[in-house]
Residue, then its C-alpha position, 0 to 999 in steps of 0.5 A: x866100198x872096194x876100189x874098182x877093178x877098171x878106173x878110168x879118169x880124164x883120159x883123152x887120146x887123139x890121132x892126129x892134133x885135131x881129132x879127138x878120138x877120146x875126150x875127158x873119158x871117165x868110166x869105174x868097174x866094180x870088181x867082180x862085176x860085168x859091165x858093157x860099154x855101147x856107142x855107135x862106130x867111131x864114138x871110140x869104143x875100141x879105142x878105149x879098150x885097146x888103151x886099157x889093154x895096153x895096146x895104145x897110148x894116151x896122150x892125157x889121163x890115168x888108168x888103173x886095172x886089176x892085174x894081170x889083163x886078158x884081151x879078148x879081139x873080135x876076130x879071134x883069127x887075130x889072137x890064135x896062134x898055135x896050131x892046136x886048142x890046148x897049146x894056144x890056151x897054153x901058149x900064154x903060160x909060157x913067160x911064168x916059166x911054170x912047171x910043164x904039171x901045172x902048165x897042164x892042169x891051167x889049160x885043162x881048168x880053162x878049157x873045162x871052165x868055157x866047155x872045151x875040154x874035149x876039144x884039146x887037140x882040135x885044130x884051131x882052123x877046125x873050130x867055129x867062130x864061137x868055139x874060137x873066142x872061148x879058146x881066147x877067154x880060155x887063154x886069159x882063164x889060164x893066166x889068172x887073169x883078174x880083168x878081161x876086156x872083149x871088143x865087140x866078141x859077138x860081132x863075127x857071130x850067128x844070133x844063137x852063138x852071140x847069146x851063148x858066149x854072152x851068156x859064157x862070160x856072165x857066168x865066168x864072172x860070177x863063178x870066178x870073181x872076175x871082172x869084165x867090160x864087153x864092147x858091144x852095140x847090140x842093145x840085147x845083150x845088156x840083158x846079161x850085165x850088171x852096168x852099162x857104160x854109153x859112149x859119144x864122141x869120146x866120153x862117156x854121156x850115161x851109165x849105169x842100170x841097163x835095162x835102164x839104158x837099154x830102154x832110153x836107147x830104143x826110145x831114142x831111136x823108134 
């Protein structure tokens, strides 16, 4: 069995002394896999994402990820910052001082591969919702990213355009090898994953088959 793309062991993390906010955290995603992570607010779902991101520190634990990493925010306003589609997805390439050749055949790849490609030099603020979290994944595309993590990309979303992008990443996953772990609390989209991850109070307290975990949830809660 292959080591997993996301390893996460006896992670804990606290704002302040005393209030834990993740708790002996312990979670594995197989490589190649897409995987949800649910809980109600608070149960530290995007606490945790942010920490595997590498945008918070914990106080205690490991973490191990395939390199590199895309982040993927709720708002996508929080994340786009060039003008345009093609140079936002481009933007990221700018550290790997590549050729302006490849820089452009990246971004054209990325775009085609979350259905943007004819929309290259649209204005960002032109964009809907959607459209604008698939120019977010097309950024991590264009990196070569391994693993992609998304906070609750839906939330912001319509009901059709929620199933779409869901269904965007599961098809992303399984065409190009990557790993993904989407933060959600809308048990329908466990219908497109592989395994899901149950979060309370900073740990993780069930896992595995969703449609297994989708079912004790609504029992739980009719």
């Amino acid at each position: 069995m292959s080591s997993p793309a996301i390893a996460v062991e006896n992670l804990n993390f606290s704002w302040q002394p005393d209030k834990k906010i993740l708790s002996h955290c312990n979670l594995a995603v197989p490589q190649g896999e897409f995987w949800m992570l649910l809980g109600t607010n608070g149960s530290g779902k995007s606490t945790l994402l942010r920490i595997l991101a590498g945008l918070l520190t914990a106080d205690s634990g490991t973490v191990e990820l395939i390199q590199p990493v895309g982040f993927v925010f709720q708002n996508p306003d929080h994340q786009l910052v060039m003008p345009t589609v093609g140079a936002d997805v481009a933007f990221g390439l700018v550290s790997e001082r590549l050729p302006t050749p490849i820089i452009q055949q990246r971004v054209a790849e990325a775009l085609g591969a979350v259905g943007l490609s004819n929309l290259a030099r649209r204005p960002i603020y032109a964009l809907s919702g959607g459209q604008k979290q698939r120019v977010a994944i097309a950024g991590a595309i264009a990196r070569h990213c391994e693993v992609l993590l998304l906070d609750e990309p839906t939330a912001l979303l319509d009901g059709d355009t929620q199933l779409d992008l869901v269904k965007q990443v599961q098809h992303l996953v399984k065409s190009r090898g990557m790993t993904a772990l989407w933060v959600t609390h809308r048990l329908d989209e466990l219908d497109f994953c592989d395994g899901a991850f149950l979060l309370e109070n900073g740990r993780v307290v069930d896992q595995g088959d969703p449609q297994i975990l989708k079912h004790r949830l609504q029992t739980t809660t009719v």
